[in-house]
Each structure stands twice: as C-alpha cells, then as structure tokens.
C-alpha positions as a Python dict, from the first residue, in 0.01 Angstrom:
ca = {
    (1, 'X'): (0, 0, 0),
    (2, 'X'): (99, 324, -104),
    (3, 'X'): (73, 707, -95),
    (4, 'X'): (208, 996, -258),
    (5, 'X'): (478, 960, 49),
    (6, 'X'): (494, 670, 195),
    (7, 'X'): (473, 281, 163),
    (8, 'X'): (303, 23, 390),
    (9, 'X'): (524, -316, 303),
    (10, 'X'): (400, -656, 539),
    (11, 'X'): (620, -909, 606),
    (12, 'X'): (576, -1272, 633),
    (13, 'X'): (943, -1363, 724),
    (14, 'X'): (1038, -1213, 1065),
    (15, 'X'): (1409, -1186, 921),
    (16, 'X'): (1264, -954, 615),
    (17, 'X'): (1097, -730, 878),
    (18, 'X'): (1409, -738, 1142),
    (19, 'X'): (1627, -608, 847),
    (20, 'X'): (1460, -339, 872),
    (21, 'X'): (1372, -274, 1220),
    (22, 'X'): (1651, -444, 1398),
    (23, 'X'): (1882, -126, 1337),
    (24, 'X'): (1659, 127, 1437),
    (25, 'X'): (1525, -35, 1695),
    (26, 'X'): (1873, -91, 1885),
    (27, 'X'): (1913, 246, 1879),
    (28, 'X'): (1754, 246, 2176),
    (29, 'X'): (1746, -123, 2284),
    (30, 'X'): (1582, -83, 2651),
    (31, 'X'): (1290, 91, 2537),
    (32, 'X'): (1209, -92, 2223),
    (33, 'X'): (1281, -447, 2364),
    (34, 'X'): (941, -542, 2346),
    (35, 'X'): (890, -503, 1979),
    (36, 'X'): (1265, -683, 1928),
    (37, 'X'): (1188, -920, 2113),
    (38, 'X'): (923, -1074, 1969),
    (39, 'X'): (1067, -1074, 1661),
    (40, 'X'): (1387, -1212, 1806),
    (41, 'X'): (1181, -1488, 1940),
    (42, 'X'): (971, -1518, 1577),
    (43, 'X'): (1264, -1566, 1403),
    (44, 'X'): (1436, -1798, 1618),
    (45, 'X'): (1167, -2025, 1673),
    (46, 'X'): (898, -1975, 1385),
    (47, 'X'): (733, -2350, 1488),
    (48, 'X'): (604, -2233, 1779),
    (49, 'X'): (403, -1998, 1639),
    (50, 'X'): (10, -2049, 1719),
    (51, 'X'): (-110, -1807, 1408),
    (52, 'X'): (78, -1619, 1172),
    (53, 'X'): (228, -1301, 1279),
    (54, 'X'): (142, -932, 1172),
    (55, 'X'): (451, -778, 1056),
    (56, 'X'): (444, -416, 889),
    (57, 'X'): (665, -129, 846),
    (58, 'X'): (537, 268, 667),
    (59, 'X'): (837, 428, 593),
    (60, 'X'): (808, 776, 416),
    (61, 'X'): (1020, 1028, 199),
    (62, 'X'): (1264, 1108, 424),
    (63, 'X'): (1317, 751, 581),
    (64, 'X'): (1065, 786, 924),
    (65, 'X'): (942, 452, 1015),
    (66, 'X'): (648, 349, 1168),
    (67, 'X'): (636, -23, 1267),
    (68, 'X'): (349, -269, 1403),
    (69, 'X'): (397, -627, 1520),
    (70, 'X'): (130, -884, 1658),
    (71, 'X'): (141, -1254, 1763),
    (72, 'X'): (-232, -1328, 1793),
    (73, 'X'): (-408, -1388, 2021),
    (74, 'X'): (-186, -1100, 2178),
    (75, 'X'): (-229, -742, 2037),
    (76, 'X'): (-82, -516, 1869),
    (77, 'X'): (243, -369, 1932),
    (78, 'X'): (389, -15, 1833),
    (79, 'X'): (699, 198, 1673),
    (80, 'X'): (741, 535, 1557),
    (81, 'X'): (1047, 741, 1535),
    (82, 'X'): (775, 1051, 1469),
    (83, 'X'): (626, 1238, 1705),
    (84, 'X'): (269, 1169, 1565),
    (85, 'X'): (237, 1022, 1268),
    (86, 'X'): (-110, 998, 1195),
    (87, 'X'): (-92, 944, 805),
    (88, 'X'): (95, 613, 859),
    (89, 'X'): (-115, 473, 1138),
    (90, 'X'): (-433, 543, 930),
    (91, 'X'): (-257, 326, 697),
    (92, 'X'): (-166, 11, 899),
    (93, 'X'): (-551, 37, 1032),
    (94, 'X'): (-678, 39, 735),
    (95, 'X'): (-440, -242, 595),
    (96, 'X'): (-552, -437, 875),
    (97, 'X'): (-934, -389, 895),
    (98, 'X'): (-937, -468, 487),
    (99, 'X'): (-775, -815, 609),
    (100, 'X'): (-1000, -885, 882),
    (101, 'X'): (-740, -843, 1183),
    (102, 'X'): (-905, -864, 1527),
    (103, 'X'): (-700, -663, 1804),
    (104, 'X'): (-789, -701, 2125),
    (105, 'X'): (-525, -439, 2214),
    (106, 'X'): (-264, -241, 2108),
    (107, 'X'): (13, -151, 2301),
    (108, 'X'): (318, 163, 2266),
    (109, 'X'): (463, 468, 2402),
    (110, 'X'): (156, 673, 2486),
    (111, 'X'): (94, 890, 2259),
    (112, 'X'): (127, 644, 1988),
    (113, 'X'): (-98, 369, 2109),
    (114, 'X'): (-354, 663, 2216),
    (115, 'X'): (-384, 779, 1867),
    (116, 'X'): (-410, 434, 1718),
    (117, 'X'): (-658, 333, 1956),
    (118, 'X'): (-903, 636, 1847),
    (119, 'X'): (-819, 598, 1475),
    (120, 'X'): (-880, 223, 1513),
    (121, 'X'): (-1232, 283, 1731),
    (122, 'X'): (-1356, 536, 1462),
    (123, 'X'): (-1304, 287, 1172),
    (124, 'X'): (-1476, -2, 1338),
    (125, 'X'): (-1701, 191, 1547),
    (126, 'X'): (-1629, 60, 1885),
    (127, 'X'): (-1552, 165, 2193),
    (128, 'X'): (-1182, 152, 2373),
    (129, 'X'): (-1037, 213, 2761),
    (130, 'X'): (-695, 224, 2898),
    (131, 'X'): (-623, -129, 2993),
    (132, 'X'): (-299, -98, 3204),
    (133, 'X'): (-3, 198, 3212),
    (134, 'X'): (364, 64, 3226),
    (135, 'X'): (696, 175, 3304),
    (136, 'X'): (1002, 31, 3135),
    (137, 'X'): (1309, -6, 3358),
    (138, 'X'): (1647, -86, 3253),
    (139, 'X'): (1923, -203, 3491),
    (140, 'X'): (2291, -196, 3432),
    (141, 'X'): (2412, -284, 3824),
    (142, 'X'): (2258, -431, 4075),
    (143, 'X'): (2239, -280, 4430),
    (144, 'X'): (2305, -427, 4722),
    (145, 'X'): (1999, -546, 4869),
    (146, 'X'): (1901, -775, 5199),
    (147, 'X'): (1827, -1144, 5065),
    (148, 'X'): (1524, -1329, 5207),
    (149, 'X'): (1539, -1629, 5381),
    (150, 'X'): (1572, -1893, 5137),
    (151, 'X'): (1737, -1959, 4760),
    (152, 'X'): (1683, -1945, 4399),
    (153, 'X'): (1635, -2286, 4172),
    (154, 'X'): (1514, -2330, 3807),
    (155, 'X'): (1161, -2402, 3762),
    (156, 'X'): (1136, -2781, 3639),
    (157, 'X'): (819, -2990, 3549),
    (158, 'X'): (753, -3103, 3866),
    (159, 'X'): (644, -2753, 3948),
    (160, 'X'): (409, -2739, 3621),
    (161, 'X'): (101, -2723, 3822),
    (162, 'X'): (193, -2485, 4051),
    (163, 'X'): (340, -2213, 3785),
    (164, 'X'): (91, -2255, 3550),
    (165, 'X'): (-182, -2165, 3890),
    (166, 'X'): (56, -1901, 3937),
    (167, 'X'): (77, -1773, 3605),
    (168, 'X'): (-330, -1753, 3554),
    (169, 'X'): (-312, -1559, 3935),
    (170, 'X'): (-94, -1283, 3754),
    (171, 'X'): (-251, -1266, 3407),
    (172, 'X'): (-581, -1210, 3591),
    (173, 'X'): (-448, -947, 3882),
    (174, 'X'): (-164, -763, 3658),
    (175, 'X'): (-339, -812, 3315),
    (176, 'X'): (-699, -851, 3362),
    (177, 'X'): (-773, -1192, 3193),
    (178, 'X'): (-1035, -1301, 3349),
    (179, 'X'): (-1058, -1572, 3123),
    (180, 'X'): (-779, -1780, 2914),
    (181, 'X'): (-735, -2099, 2739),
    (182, 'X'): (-623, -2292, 2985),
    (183, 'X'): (-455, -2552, 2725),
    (184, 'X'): (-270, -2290, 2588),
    (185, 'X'): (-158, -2178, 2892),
    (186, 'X'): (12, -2507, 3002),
    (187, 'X'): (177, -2525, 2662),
    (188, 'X'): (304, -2195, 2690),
    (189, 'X'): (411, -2285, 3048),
    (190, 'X'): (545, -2671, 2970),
    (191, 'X'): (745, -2426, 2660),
    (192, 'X'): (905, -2184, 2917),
    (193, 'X'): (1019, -2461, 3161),
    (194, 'X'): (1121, -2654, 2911),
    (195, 'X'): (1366, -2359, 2816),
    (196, 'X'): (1493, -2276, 3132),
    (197, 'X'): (1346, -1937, 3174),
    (198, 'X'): (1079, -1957, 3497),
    (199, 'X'): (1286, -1939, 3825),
    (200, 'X'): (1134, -1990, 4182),
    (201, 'X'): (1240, -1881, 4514),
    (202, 'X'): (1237, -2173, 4760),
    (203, 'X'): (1173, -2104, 5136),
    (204, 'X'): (1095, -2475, 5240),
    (205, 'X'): (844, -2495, 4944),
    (206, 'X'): (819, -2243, 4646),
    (207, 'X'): (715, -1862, 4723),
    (208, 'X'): (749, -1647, 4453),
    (209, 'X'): (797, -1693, 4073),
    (210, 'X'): (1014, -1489, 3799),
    (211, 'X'): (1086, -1543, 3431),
    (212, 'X'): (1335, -1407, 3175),
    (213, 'X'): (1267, -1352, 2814),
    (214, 'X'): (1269, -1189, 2534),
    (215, 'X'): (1640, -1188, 2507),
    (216, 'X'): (1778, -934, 2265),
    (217, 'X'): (2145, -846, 2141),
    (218, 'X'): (2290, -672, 2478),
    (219, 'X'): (1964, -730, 2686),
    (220, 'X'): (1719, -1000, 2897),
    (221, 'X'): (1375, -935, 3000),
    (222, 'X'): (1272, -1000, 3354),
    (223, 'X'): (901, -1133, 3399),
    (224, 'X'): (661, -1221, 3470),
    (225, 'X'): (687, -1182, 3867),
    (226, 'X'): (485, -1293, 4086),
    (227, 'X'): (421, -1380, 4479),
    (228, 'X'): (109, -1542, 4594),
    (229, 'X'): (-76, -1292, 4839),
    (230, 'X'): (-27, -1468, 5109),
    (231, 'X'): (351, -1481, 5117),
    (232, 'X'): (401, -1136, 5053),
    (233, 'X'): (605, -843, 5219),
    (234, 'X'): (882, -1078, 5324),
    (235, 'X'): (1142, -967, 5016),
    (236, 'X'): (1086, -1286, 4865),
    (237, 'X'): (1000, -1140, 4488),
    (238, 'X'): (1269, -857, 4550),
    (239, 'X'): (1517, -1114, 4593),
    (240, 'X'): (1463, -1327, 4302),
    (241, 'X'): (1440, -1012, 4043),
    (242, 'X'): (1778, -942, 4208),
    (243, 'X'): (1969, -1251, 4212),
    (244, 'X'): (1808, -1362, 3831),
    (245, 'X'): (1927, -1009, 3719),
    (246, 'X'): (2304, -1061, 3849),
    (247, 'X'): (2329, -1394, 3689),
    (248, 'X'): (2173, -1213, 3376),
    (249, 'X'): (2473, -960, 3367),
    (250, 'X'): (2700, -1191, 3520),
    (251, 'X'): (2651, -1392, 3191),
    (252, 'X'): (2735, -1144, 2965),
    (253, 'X'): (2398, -943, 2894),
    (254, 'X'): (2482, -575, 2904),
    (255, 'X'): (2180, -473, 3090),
    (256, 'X'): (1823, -637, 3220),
    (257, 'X'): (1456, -446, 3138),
    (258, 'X'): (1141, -515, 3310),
    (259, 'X'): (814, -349, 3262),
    (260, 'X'): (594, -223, 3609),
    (261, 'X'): (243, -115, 3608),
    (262, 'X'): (223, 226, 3686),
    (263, 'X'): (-58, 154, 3915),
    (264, 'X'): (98, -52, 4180),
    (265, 'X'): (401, 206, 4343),
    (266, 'X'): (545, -91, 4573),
    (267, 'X'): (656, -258, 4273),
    (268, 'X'): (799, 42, 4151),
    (269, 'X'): (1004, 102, 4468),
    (270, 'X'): (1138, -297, 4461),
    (271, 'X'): (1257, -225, 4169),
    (272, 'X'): (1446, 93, 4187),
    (273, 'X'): (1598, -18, 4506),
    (274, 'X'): (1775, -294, 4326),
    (275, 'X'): (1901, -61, 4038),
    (276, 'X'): (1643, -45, 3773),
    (277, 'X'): (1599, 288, 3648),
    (278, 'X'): (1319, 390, 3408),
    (279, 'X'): (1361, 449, 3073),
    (280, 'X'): (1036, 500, 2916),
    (281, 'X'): (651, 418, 2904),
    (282, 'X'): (396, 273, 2751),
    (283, 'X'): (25, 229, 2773),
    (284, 'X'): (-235, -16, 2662),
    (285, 'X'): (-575, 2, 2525),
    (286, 'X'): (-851, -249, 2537),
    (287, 'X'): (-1097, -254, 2263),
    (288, 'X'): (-1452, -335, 2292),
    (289, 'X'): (-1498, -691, 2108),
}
C-alpha cells in the first residue's frame, strides 16, 4: 500500500521485517525491547508460532518509520520514530481492517498507542479504555539489597502445576484476563520450563515466581513476577528479580529491562531499590470486542 509519500510493506518472514527494524530499533534497545523481542523470538523459533504473525513497516520520503507487530491472540504492538504520525497509522488500520485483523489491544509509548486506539475505534465503530499503564526499567548494576530467607532454583516440570496456577493468578491481577485458554496456557508454560526461563524462590516450598525472556542483542527481559498474596512483604520477589538479574549480567547481557504497572508504586520502589531505572513508558488500550 501506497501514498504519494509513503509505503506500507508486510512481512511474512520475521528476518525480512528485522532487516529493517533491527537497526533502528537498537538504537535504543531498553525501550524498544518489546517489539525486538518478539521478533527475536519469531525468528528464532517460527514453529512455535500459534497463528501467523502481523509484521508491517510505513516508511516515508525522508526515511521515518512506523512499525506494528502482533502474535495473535496478543495485540498489537507499536513503533514510531515521529512524534505523531497519523498518516501512517491510518494506513496500517486500514491495511488491517481490509484483512479482517481482530485486536484485542494495542500496546506503545503513549501517545502512539492513544492515537491508534481512536483511529482504530472510529473505523470499526467501537468503543476503547486504557487497559494498564507501564513503566520500562532498565538495569545496568545491581544494588546491594538484603536477601530473604531462602534460595533461587530453576523451575522444572515437577512444578508445572503450581506455575501454571501461578501464572493464571498474575494474568488475571496484573493483566486482567479473566478468562484464558487454559490448554494454551500449560503449553506456553510446559514451553518456558522446558527452556529454562521460569525461576522460583524456595523457602521450604516455592514462594514467589520470575521469568526471563525476550532476550535481545545486549539485553534480557525479567518477567513475569509474581508472589502469591499470602507470602508477601517478606522480600521474597525482591530477591529473586535481584539474584536472576546478576546472573543475567553476570553472563554477559549488558543490561536487564522489566516493565511495572504504573498503578501498583510498591513494585515500583522494589525495583528501583535494586538498580532499575526507568527508561520510558507505555500504555495499553482495550478494545470493545
């Protein structure tokens, strides 16, 4: 698709849209982790891919980019290095809506995903909300901080049951999903353990869960994390985020990102205390089905 100044091109191989995107987007690697990461992850491991990917880039006359990525039945992610560019997010709407794309969200620095979200509501005539708004933090050094009673070990598949309860428990308090496919789930799950990326904190018996993913050139991603109610405010979660992102640097990564809801300002305060430092947010939007 194309105007008088710029071109819409989709992708079906996530190497044809990294060559594009991969250089811009390590230009700032922290704050666009989540879009590289994912297509990373696409291109290293296209077979486990549940639907085929949404891949498109607009780039105009004098080589601005606008990007949008989505993994159904996740939503829509967003890049822009213009301030507001209108003209090409009209496009990948309307390349999308001609296609029959459902988006149950869509997801980017604020001001982005807020003007896709209204350009997206006004073409299909439904109504939209702020689902959640994040923070991203990067960390380069971790502080010192006061370990819990207790140690780290890798998640393994005798503790299937258990992360996969605990992973529905933070969907539905830190996401909202109030309901998932529960089969997908546990293959998602079974996936993740199977790849050594779900750590718990033992203290007798398992307390608190973290992940990595989404690795990227210089960076990890830390999440999800999560502590059952009843086990928390003993540093447990704290912890865990800080001994998973020492052995994260210690291994060679040049820095560790996590993303916080902006709504919850003791997770916020963990954080910073064990050397993340913000870099940037973003903010999703639900749309009405």
């Amino acid at each position: 698709m194309t105007t008088a100044t710029q071109t819409l091109c989709t992708y079906t191989s996530a190497t044809d849209f990294l060559a594009v995107m991969q250089p811009r987007l390590a230009d700032h690697e922290a704050l666009y982790g989540l879009m590289l990461g994912i297509a990373l992850r696409l291109q290293a491991h296209p077979e486990r891919i549940e639907r085929p990917p949404y891949l498109a880039t607009v780039i105009d006359a004098a080589d601005g980019c606008t990007a949008a990525l989505m993994t159904p039945p996740f939503g829509l992610v967003l890049y822009s290095d213009q301030a507001v560019p209108q003209a090409a997010l009209q496009q990948v709407a309307q390349h999308l809506s001609k296609h029959g794309w459902t988006l149950p969200t869509v997801n980017g620095v604020p001001h982005l995903s807020a003007a896709f979200a209204h350009i997206w509501s006004q073409m299909q005539g439904i109504g939209y909300r702020v689902d959640v708004e994040e923070r991203v933090f990067e960390l380069r050094k971790v502080e010192p901080v006061r370990y819990s009673a207790g140690a780290m070990r890798l998640a393994t598949m005798a503790d299937l049951d258990l992360v996969v309860q605990w992973i529905v428990a933070f969907n539905q308090e830190a996401l909202g999903e109030t309901a998932s496919d529960p089969v997908a789930t546990l293959q998602r799950v079974q996936v993740r353990i199977t790849d050594q990326t779900f750590f718990l904190w033992e203290d007798s018996k398992p307390v608190a869960l973290a992940g990595i993913t989404r690795p990227t050139p210089e960076g990890m991603g830390v999440g999800p994390v999560y502590t059952p109610p009843e086990r928390r405010g003993r540093g447990y979660a704290t912890s865990l985020v800080a001994q998973i992102s020492q052995q994260l640097l210690a291994s060679g990564r040049q820095f560790c990102t996590l993303f916080t809801d902006l709504a919850n300002p003791t997770s916020n305060s963990i954080y910073q205390k064990i050397g993340y430092r913000p870099v940037g947010d973003y903010t999703v939007y639900r749309f009405e089905q």
